[in-house]
Residue frames as a rotation matrix with the C-alpha (Angstrom) as fourth column:
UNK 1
0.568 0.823 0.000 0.00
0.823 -0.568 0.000 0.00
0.000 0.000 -1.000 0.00
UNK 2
0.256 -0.669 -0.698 3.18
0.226 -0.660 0.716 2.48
-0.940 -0.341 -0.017 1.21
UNK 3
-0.568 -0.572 0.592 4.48
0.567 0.251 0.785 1.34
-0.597 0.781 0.182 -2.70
UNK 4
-0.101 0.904 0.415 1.23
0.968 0.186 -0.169 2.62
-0.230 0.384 -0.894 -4.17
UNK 5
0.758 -0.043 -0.650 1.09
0.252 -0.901 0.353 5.78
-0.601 -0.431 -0.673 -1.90
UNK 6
0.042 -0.913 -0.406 4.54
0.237 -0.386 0.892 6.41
-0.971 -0.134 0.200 -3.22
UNK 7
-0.514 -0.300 0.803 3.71
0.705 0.386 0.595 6.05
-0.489 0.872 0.013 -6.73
UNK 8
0.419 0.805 0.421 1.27
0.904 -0.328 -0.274 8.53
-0.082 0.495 -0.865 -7.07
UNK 9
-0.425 -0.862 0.276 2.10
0.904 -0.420 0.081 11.55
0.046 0.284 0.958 -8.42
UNK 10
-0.066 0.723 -0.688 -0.04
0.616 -0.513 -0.598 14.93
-0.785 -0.463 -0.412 -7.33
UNK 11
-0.262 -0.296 -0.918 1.10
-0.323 -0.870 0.373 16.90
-0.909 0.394 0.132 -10.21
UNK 12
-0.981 0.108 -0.160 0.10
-0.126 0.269 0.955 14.67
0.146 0.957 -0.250 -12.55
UNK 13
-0.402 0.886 -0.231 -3.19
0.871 0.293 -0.393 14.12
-0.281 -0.360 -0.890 -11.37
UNK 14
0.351 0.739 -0.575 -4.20
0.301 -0.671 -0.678 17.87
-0.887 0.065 -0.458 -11.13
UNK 15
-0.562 -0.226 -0.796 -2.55
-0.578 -0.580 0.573 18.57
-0.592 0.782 0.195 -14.64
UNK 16
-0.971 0.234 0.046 -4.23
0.201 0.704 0.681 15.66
0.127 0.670 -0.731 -16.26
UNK 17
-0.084 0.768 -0.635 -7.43
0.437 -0.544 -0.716 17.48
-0.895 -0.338 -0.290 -14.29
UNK 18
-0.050 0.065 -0.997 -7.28
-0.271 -0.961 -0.049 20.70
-0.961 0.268 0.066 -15.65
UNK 19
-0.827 -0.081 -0.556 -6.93
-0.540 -0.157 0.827 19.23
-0.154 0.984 0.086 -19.30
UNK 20
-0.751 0.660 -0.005 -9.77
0.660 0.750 -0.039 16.83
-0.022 -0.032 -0.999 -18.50
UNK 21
0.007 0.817 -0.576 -11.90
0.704 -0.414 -0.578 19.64
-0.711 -0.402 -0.578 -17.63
UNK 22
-0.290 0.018 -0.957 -11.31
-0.516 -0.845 0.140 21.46
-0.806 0.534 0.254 -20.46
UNK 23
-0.998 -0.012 -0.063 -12.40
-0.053 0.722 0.690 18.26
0.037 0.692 -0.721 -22.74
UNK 24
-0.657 0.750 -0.077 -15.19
0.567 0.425 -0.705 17.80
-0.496 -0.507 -0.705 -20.72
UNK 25
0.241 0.423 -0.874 -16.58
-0.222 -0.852 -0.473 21.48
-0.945 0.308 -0.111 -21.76
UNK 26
-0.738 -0.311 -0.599 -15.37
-0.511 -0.324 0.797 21.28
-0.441 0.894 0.080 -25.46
UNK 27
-0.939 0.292 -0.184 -17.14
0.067 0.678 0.732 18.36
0.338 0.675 -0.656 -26.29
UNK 28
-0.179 0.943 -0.281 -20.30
0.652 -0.100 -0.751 19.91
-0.736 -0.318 -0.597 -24.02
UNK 29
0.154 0.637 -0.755 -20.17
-0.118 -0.747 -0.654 22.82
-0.981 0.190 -0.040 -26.82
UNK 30
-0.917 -0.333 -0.221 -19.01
-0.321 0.283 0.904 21.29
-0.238 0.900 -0.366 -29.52
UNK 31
-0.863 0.324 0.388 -22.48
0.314 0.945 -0.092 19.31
-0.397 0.043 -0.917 -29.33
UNK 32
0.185 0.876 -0.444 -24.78
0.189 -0.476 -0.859 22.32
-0.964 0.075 -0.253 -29.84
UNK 33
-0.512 -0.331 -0.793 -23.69
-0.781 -0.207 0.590 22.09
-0.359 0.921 -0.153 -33.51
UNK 34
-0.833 0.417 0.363 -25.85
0.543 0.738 0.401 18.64
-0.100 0.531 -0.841 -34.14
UNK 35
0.057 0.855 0.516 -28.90
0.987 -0.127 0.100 20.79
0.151 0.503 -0.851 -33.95
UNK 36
-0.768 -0.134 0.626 -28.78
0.520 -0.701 0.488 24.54
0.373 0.701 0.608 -35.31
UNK 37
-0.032 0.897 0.441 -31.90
0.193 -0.427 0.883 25.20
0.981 0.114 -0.160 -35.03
UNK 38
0.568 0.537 -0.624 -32.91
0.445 0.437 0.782 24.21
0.692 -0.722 0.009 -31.98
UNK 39
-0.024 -0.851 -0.524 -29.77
0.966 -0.155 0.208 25.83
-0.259 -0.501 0.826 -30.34
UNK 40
-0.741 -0.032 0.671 -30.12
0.363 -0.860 0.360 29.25
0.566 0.510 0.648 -32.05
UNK 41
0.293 0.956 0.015 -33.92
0.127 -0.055 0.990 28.75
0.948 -0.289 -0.137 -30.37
UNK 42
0.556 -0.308 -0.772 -32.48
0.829 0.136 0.542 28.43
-0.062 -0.942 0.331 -26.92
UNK 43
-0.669 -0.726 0.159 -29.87
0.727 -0.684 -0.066 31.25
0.157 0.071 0.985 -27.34
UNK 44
-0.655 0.231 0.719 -32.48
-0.013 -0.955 0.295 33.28
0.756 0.184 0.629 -28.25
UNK 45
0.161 0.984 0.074 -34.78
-0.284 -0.025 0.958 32.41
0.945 -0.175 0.276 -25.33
UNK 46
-0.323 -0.708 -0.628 -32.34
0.396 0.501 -0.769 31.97
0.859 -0.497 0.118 -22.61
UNK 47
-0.911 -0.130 0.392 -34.08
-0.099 -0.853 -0.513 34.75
0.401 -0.506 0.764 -20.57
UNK 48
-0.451 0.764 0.461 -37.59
-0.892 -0.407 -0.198 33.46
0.037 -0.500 0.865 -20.90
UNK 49
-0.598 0.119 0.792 -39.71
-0.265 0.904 -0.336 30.63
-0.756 -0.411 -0.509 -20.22
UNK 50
-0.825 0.322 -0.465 -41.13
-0.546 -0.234 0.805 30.01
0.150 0.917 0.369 -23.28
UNK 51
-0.196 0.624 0.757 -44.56
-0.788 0.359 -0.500 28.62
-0.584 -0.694 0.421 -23.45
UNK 52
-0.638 -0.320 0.700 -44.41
-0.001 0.910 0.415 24.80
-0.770 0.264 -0.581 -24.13
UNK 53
0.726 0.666 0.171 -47.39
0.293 -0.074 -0.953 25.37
-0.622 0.742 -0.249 -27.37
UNK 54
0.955 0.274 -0.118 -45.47
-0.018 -0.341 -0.940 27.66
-0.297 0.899 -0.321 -28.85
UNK 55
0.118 -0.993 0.000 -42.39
-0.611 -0.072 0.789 26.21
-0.783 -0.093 -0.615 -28.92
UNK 56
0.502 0.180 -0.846 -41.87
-0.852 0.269 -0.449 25.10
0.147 0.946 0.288 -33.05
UNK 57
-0.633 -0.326 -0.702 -40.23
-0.521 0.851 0.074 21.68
0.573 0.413 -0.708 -32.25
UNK 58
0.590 0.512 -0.624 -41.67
-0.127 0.822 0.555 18.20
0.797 -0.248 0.551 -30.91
UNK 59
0.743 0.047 0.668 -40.80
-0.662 -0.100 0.743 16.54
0.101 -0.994 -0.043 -27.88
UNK 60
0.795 -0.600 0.094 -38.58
0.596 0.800 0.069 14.12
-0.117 0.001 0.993 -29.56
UNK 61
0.021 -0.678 0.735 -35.87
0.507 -0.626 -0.592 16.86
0.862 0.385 0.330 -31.23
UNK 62
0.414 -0.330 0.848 -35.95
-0.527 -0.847 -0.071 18.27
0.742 -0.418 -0.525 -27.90
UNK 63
0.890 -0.165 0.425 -35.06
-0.114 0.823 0.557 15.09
-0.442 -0.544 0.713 -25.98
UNK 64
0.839 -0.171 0.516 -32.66
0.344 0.902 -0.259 14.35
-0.422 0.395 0.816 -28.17
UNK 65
0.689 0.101 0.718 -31.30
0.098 -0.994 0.046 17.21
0.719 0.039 -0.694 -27.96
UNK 66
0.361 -0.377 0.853 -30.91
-0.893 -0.405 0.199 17.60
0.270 -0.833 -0.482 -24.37
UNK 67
0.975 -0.085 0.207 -29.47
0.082 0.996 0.023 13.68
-0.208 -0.005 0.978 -24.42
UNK 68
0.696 -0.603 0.389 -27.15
0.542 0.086 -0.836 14.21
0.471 0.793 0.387 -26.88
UNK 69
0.034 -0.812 0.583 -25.49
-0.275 -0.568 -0.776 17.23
0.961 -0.134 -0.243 -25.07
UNK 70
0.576 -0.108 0.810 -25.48
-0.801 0.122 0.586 15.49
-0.162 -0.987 -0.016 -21.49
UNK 71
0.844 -0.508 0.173 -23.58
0.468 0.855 0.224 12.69
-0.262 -0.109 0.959 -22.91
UNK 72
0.913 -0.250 0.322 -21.60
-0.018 -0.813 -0.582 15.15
0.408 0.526 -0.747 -24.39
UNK 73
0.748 0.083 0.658 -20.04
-0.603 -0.330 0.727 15.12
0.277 -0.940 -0.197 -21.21
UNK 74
0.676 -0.209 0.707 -19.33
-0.096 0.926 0.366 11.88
-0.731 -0.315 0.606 -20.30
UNK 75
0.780 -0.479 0.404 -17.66
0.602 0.398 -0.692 11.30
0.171 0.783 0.598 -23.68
UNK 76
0.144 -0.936 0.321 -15.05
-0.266 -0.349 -0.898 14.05
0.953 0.044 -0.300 -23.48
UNK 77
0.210 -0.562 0.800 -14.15
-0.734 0.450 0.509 12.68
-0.646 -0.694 -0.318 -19.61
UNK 78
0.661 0.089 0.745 -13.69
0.006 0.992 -0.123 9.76
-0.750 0.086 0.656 -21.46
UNK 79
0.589 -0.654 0.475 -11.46
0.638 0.014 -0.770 10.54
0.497 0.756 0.425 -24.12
UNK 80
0.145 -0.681 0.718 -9.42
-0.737 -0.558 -0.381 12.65
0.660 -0.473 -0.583 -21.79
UNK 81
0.685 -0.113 0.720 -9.11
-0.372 0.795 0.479 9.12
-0.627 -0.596 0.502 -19.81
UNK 82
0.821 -0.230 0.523 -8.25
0.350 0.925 -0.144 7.21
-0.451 0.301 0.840 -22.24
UNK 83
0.701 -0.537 0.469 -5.66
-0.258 -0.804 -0.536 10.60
0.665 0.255 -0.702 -23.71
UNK 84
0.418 -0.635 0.650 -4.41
-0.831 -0.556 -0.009 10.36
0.367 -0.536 -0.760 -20.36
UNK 85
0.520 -0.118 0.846 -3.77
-0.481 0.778 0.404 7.10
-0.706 -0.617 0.348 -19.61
UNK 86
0.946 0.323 0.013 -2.05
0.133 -0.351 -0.927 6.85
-0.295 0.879 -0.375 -22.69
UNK 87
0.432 -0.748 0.505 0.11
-0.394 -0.659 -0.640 9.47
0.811 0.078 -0.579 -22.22
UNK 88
0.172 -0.393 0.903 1.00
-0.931 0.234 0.279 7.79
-0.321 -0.889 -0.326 -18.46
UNK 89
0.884 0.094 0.457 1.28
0.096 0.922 -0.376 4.15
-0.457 0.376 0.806 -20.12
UNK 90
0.794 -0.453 0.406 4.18
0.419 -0.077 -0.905 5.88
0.440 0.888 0.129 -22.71
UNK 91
0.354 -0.480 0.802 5.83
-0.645 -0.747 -0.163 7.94
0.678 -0.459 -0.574 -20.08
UNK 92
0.236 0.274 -0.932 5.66
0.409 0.842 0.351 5.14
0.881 -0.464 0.087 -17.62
UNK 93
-0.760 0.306 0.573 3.97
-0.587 -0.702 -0.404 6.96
0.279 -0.643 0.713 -15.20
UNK 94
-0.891 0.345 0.295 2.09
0.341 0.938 -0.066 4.90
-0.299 0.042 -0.953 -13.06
UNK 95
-0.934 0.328 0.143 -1.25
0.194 0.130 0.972 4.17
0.300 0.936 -0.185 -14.39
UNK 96
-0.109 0.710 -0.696 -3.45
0.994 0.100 -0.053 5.11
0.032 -0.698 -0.716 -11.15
UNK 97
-0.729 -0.249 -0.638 -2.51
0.305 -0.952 0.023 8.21
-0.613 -0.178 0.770 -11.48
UNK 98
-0.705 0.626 -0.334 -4.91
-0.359 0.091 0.929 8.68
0.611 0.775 0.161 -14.74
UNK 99
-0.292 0.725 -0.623 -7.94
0.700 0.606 0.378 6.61
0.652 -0.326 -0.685 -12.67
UNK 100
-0.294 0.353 -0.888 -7.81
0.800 -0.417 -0.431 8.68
-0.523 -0.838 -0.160 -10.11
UNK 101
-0.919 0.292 -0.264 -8.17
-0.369 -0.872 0.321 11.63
-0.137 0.393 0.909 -12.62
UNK 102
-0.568 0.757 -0.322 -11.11
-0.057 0.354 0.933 9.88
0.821 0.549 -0.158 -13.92
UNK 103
0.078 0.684 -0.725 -12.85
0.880 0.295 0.373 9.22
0.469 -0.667 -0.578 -10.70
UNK 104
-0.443 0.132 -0.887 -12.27
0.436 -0.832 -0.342 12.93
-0.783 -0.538 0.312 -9.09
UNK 105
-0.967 0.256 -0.004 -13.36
-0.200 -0.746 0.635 14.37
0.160 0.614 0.773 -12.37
UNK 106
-0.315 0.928 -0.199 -16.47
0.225 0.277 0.934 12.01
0.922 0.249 -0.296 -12.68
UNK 107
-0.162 0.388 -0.907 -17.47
0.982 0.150 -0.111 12.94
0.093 -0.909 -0.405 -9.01
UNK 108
-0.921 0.055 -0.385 -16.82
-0.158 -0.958 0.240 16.83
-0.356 0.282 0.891 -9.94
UNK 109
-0.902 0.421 0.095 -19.17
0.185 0.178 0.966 15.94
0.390 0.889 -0.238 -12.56
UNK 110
-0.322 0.750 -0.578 -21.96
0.630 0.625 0.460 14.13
0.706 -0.215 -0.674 -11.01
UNK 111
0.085 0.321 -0.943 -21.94
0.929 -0.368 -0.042 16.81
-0.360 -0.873 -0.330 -7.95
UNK 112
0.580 0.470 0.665 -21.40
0.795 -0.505 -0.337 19.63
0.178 0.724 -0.667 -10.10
UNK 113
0.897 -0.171 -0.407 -18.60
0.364 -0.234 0.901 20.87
-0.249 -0.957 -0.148 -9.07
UNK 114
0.024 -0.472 0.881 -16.95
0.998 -0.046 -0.052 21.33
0.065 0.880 0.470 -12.39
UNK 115
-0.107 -0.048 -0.993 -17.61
0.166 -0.986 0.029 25.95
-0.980 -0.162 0.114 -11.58
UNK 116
-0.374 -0.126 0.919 -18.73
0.922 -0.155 0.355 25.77
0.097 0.980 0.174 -15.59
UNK 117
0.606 0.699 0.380 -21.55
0.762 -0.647 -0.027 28.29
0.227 0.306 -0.925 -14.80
UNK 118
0.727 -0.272 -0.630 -18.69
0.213 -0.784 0.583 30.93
-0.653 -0.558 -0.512 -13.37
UNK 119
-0.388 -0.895 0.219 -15.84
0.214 0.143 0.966 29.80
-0.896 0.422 0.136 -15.76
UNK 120
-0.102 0.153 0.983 -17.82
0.985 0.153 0.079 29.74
-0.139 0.976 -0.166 -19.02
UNK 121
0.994 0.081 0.074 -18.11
0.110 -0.767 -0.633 33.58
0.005 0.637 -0.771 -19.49
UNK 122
0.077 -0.982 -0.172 -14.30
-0.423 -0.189 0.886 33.38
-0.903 0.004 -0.430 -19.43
UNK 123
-0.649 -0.415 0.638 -14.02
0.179 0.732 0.658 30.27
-0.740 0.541 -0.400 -22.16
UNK 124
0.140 0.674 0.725 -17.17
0.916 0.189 -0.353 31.69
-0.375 0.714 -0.591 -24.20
UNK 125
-0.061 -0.407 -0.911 -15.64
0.478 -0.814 0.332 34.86
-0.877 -0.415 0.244 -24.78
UNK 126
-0.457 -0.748 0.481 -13.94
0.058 0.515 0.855 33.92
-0.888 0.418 -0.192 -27.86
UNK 127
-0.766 0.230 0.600 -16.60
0.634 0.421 0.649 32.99
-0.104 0.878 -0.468 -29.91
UNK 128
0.156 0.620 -0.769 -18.76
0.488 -0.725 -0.486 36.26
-0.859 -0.299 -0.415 -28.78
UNK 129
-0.036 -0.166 -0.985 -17.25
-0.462 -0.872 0.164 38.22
-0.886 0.461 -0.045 -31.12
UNK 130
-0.950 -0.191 0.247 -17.92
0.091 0.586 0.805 35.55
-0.298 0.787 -0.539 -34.29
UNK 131
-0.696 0.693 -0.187 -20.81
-0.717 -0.663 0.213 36.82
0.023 0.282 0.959 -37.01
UNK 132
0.095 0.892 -0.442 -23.04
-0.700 0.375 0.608 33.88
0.708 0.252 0.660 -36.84
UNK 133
0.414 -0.226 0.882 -23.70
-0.893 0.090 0.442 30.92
-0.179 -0.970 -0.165 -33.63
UNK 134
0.971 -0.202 0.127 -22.16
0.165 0.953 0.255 28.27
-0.172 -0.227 0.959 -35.34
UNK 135
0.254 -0.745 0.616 -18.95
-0.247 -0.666 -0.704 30.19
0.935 0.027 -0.354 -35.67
UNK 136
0.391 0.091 0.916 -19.61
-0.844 -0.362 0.396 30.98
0.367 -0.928 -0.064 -31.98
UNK 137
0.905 0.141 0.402 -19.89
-0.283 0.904 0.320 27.02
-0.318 -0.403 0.858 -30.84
UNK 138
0.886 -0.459 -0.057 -17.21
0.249 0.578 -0.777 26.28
0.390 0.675 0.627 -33.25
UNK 139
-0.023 -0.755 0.656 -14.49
-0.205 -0.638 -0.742 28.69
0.979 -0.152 -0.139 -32.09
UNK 140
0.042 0.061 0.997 -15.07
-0.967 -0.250 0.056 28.34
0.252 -0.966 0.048 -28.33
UNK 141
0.694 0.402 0.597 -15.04
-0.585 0.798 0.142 24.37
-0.420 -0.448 0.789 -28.67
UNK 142
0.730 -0.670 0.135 -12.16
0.414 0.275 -0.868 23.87
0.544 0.690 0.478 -30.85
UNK 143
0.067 -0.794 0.604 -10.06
-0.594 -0.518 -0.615 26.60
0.801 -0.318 -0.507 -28.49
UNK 144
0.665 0.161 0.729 -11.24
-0.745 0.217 0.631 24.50
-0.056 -0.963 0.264 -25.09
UNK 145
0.905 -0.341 0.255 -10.12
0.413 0.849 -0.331 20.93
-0.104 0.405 0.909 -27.40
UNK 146
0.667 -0.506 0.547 -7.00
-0.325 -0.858 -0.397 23.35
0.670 0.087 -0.737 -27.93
UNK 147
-0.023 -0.440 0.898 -5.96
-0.797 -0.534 -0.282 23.63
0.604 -0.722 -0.338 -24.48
UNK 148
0.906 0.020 0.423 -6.96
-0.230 0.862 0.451 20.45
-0.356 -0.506 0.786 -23.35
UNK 149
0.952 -0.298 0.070 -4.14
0.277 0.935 0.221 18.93
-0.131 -0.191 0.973 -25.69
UNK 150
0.276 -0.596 0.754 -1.78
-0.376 -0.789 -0.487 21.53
0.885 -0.149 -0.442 -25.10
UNK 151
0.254 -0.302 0.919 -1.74
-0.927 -0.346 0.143 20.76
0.275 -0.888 -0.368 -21.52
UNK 152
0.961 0.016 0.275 -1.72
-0.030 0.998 0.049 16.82
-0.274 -0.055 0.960 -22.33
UNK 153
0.703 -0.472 0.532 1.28
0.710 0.492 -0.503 17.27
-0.024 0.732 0.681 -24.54
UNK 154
0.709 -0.640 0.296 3.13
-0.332 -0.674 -0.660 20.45
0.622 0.370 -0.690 -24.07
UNK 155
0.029 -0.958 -0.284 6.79
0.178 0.285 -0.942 19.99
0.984 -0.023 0.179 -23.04
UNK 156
-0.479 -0.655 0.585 5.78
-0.337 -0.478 -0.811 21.96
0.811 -0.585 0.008 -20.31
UNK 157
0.505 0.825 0.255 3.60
-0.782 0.313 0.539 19.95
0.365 -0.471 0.803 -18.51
UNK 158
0.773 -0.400 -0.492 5.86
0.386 0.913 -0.135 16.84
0.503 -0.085 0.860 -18.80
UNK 159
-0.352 -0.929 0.116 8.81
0.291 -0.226 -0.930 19.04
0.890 -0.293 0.350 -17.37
UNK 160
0.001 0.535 0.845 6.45
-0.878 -0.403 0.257 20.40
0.478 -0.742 0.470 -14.42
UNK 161
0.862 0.387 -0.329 5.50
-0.335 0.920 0.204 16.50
0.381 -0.065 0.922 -13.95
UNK 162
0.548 -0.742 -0.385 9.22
0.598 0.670 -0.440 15.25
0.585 0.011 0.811 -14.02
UNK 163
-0.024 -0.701 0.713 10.54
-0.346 -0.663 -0.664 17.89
0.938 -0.262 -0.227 -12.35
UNK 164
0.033 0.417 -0.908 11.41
0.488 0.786 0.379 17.36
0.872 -0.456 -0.178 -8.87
UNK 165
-0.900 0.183 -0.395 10.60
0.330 -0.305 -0.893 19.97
-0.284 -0.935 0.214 -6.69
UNK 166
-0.594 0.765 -0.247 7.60
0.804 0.554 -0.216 21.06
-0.029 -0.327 -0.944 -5.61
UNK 167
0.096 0.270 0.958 5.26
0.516 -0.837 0.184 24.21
0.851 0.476 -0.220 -7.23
């Protein structure tokens, strides 16, 4: 157990975080691109409760919808698992290190604890200033996907990681 303890590595863990959480979000806005419409509708109606008559889609295209972009979710933790574990497999770095990311993220997740609603007028900036909203989505989900594998892969991460003193 002492061997275990010893193996883990804190710096990897919260860098493989921080790029996890930025996967997590890309691939949450990347998804409002499967439906246009229906996203444009929301944008514009973010303020009010619209009333459920005169809302122009069905009940399936909004399910399916709001499905689609909660897995959203799940998938980019996942591929930022499977990124990072990967990258800790090739390095040979041990390989708990990466699990645990996965399990603190997915518990972030699940308890909400991820601070999107405070962080996202930082990370949606970007695409504010693009003429149309699939621009917007595009640009602001491509920059998160960005930074995620920046921090998976830049030189400096792995030198932060290997280094051996302490931030």
């Amino acid at each position: 157990m002492k061997e275990i303890l010893k193996r883990l590595n804190w710096k990897i863990i919260l860098v493989h975080f921080i790029a996890t959480w930025l996967f997590i979000h890309s691939f949450y806005i990347l998804s409002y691109l499967h439906d246009i419409e229906f996203t444009e509708f929301i944008m514009k109606n973010k303020n009010e409760t619209p009333v459920f008559e005169k809302i122009p889609f069905d009940t399936k295209r909004m399910s399916n919808f709001f499905m689609i972009t909660g897995v959203s979710k799940f998938i980019g933790l996942l591929v930022a698992f499977i990124i990072s574990l990967s990258i800790s497999i090739y390095r040979k770095w041990f390989w708990l290190n990466s699990v645990l990311v996965l399990i603190i993220a997915f518990v972030f997740f699940k308890l909400d604890l991820l601070f999107w609603d405070y962080l996202k007028i930082i990370f949606r900036f970007i695409g504010g200033f693009m003429p149309n909203i699939i621009l917007d989505f595009l640009v602001d989900g491509l920059v998160l996907l960005f930074l995620g594998l920046l921090v998976f892969f830049s030189k400096k991460s792995t030198q932060l990681i290997n280094s051996e003193k302490n931030i």
